[in-house]
Every structure is written in C-alpha cells, then in structure tokens.
N, C-alpha and C positions, 0 to 999 in steps of 0.2 A: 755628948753633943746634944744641944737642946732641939726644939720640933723646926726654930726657928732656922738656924745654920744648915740642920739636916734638906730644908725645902731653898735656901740659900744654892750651896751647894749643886743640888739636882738642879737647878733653873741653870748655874754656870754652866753645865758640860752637856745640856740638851742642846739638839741642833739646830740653828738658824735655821728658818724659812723664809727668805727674804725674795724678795723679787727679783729678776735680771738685772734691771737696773741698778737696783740697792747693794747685789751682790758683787756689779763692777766698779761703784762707786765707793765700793769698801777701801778701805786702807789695805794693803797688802804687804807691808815692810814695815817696822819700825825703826828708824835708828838714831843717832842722838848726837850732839856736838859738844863742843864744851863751852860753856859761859860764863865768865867771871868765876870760873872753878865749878859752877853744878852745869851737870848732864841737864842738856834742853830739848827734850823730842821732838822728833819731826816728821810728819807721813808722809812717803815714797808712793805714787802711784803708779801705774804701768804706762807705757802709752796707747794715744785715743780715749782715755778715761777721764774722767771728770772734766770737759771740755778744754782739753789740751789742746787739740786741733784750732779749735777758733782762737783759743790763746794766741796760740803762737804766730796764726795765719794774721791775728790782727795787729801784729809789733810791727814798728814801723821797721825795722833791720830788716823783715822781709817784704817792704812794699815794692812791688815791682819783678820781684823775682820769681821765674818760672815756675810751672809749679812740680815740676819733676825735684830741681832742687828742693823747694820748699818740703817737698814729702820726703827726702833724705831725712831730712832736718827733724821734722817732724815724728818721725820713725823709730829714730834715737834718741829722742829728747825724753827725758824724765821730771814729772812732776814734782815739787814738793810745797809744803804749806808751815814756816817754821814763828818761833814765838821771838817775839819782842825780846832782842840782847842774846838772840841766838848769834853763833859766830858762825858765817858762813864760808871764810876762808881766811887762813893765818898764812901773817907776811912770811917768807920765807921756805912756805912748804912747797910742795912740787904741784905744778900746773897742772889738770888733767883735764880740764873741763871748764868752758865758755856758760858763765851763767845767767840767762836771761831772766832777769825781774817783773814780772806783770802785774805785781797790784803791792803797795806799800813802798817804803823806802829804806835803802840800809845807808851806812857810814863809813866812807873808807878813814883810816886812819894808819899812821905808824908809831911806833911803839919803843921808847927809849929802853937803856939798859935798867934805867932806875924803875920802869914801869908806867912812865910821865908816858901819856899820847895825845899825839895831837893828831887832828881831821885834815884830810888830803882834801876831801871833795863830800857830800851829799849827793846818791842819786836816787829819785823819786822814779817810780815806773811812769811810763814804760824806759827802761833802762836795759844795758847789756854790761857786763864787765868782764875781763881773763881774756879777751882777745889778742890785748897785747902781748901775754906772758905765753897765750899757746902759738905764738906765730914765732916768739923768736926760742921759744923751746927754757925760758928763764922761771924760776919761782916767781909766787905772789909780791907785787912790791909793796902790797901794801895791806893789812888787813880788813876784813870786812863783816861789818853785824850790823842787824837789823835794828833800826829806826822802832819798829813798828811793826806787828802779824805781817810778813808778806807770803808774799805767793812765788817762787820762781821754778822755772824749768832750767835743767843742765842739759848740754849737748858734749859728748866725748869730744876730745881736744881732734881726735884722729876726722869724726865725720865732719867737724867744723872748718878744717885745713882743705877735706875734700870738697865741701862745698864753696869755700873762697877760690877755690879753684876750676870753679863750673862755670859761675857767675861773676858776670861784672856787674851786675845791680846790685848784690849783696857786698860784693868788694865797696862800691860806691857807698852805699849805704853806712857801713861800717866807719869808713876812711873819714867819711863830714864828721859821724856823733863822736870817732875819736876827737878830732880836729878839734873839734868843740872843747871838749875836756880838756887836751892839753892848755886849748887858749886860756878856762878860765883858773889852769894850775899854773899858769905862769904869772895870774894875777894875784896871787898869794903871795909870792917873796916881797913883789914890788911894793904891798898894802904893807908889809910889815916897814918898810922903812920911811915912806913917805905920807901912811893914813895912823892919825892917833890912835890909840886904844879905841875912846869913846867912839868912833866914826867905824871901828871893825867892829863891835858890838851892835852899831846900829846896822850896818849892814849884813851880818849874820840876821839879828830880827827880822830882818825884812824880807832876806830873801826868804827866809822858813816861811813868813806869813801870805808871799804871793805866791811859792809853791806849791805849800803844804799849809792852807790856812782854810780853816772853812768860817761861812757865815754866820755871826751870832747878834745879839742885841750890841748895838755901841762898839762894834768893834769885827776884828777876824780874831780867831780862836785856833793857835799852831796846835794843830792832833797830835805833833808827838810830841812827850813829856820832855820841858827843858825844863832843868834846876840850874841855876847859877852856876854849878858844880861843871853842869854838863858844858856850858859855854865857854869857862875858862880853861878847860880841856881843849876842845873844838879849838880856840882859838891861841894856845899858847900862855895865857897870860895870868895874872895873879888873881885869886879867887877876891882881894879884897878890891882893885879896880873895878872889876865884873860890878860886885855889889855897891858898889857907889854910883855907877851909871844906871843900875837898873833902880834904886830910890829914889836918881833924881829925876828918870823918866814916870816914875811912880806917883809921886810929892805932884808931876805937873798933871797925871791924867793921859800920859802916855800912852801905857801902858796898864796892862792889871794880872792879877794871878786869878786863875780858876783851880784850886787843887796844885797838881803838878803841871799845869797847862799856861803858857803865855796867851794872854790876849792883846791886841794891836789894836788901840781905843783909838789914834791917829796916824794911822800909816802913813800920808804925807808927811808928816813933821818927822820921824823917825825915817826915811828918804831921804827927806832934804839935809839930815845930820848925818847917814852914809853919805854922801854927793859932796858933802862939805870939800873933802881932800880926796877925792877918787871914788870909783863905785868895783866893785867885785859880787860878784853873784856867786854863793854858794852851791846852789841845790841846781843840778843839771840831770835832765829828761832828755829821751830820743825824739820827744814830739817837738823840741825847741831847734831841731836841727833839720825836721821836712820842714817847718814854718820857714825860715831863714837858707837854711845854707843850700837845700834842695831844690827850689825854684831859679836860686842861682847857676848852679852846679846844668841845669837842664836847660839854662838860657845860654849859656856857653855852649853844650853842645848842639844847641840850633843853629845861634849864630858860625858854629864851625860845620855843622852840614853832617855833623854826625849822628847816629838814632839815636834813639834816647832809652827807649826800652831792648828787652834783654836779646827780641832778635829782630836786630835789626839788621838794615842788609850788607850782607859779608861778601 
C-alpha cells in the first residue's frame, strides 16, 4: 500500500466533527429506485430536517388547515431529494404513500406490453399524487419519474386517511387539485380525435414553456431536457411527424435548440397553432387550483352561509 492510499484510507474512518446543524442536515439513509434499468440514489432524511417543516407548511394542500392536523402530517412525512429519470412509483405496485412534490416536476405515464409509454399528465410542484389510489385501497394507475432533480416528501397512506378524516380544509383542498387533473385527463382522449398531430405538439410546447420555461435572450428556455424522442412518447405519435413539425417551427424561427433544451423564440405563434382545433394544457400545479378553483369554492360557501375556515361554527 503506497504512503498515499495508506493517508487516503485513515482520512476515510476518522471521525466527523461537524456541527449540530451539519450533523442533522446529514443524509441519514440511502436507498435507490430503479431507472431505465440502473439503480438511481436518493437521500431519505428524517423529519423537521432540512426544512421539511416550512416545506410542507408552504404546499397549498395545506392552506387553511389546522395546525394540529398539519403537524400529524408533518410528523410522518419523509424527506427525499431524487435525480432526473429516477422512478418514483410503478403502475401497478401497491399504494403506501401520498407523495408530495415540492420543488421540480415528474411525469406520469403508462406503460404498454411492448414497452411503448405514453404521458397521462405532467406535474410541476407544488404538486401532490397517490391520493387517489390510497383512498380507494387500489395500485399505482399510472407510473411516475422525475422530469428533473426534485424534492418531495411521502406521507404513510394510514396518517394520510387519518388526516382526511380530521379536516375538511384538507378534504377541500385535495378534492379542487384532483378536480383539476381529472378535467385536464379528460382532455386528452377528446385532443386525440379532434386536434391534429401538429396542433398536439404545439400544445405540449407550450404548455412546458409557460410552466416550466424560464427567461432567456429571444425566447423562453423549457429546463427540462425534450428530445423529439421524448415528445413522441409523451404524446403517442410517430417519431417522424414529431420531426417535421419541429423543422418547420425551426426553418421559421419558432423555435430553437440549446443542447437538449427547447427554446420558444415565439410563444404567441406556437399558441395560436395549439388553439387552432382546441387547446389542452399538459403540465398541472396545486397553485393553479387556489388561483381559480379555491376563490370559487369559498364564494359558494359565503354565499351559502356556511364558514369557510376549518372552525367554523358547529
């Protein structure tokens, strides 16, 4: 063993002296998922660690709700932090846990016998999924990986039942962001018979770039990697339609490539070619559901005389 390995070594198995802070900020699990066939690690943290707390307390699914609830929730929830194309739940497995997404975006899809998938839905955080499958006791219907690095916390399917059962602001809350989702999965089959190929590809672009698109020179810049490859997946269709639309949005200045990155040199004109024969929005957020559906929801119970917050009077 050379002088170098031998001081290697000794540095490995000396003992951390890390601060309080550093030492609860530590990783304290590892474990791994499987993706596209290779193990993709992911750190497990405890809870109240790494600012779980304000995570959780900031997601809209708990706005409004007690805070007795909220600390159920909070108590049993586990951190975790996984990599881009990590699989975070396969169609078919058993339910155990409600997972809330706080920062990036995953991709639900399903999964043919030949291995063909296609995308059910996009959700950008703040997002929730599994609430469905733990309420009626049924498997994953659909499977789910990550977009992009995200962040989410899991709640046991048991504390998650307990607390829809505490709260009717969490009930409400839940019920709109589902609401939402099923509305915009029901505009999927309809786009397939009535919206051209070219008009479902303009509207996939579009929604990724008002979702998940940030500012750049001459354009928006979608952060998560689309290849061609990835879109005629996403959307059912032949990989060589895919690329005729995107050269001819190309040829006019569209559109452009950064790397593996789309960029949206004219979002208007790529709009107004989704709108053409319908419009469908892909990528759905729980913030899109206090904006809209929640002002509703709380102007009905005025107008009915009933409270609005969680104690109101009984």
């Amino acid at each position: 063993m050379t002088r170098r390995e031998d001081t290697l070594r000794k540095l490995a198995v000396m003992p951390r002296r890390d601060s309080t802070q550093q030492r609860q900020a530590r990783v304290v699990s590892v474990r791994a998922v499987r993706s596209g066939g290779r193990a993709t690690p992911f750190a497990v943290t405890p809870p109240f660690r790494c600012g779980l707390r304000p995570a959780m307390e900031a997601h809209p699914i708990l706005r409004g709700v007690d805070a007795e609830t909220a600390g159920l929730l909070v108590h049993a929830a586990t951190h975790a932090a996984l990599k881009r194309r990590a699989l975070v739940a396969r169609e078919g497995e058993a339910c155990e846990q409600v997972v809330v997404v706080c920062s990036g975006s995953v991709r639900l899809f399903s999964e043919g016998e030949t291995g063909h998938q296609v995308a059910v839905t996009v959700l950008r955080a703040p997002a929730v999924l599994g609430v469905t499958e733990c309420m009626l006791g049924v498997p994953y219907a659909a499977s789910v990986e990550a977009l992009e690095a995200v962040r989410i916390i899991t709640l046991p399917r048991e504390v998650a039942l307990k607390a829809l059962g505490r709260s009717t602001v969490l009930v409400r809350n839940l019920m709109g962001d589902l609401a939402r989702q099923l509305y915009l999965m029901w505009q999927r089959p309809r786009g397939l018979t009535v919206v051209s190929m070219r008009s479902r590809v303009a509207q996939l672009l579009a929604s990724y770039a008002e979702s998940m698109g940030l500012p750049v020179e001459r354009g928006t810049r979608i952060r998560v990697p689309l290849s061609q490859g990835d879109i005629a997946n996403d959307l059912g269709v032949s990989l060589r339609s895919v690329t005729r639309a995107i050269k001819d949005w190309m040829d006019e200045g569209v559109i452009g490539k950064d790397g593996r990155h789309v960029i949206v040199h004219d979002l208007l004109r790529l709009k107004q070619e989704a709108d053409a024969q319908g419009t469908c929005t892909w990528v759905h957020t729980s913030d899109q559901f206090l904006k809209i559906g929640l002002p509703l929801l709380q102007r009905g119970q005025g107008e009915a005389g009933e409270p609005g917050g969680e104690s109101g009077g009984k």
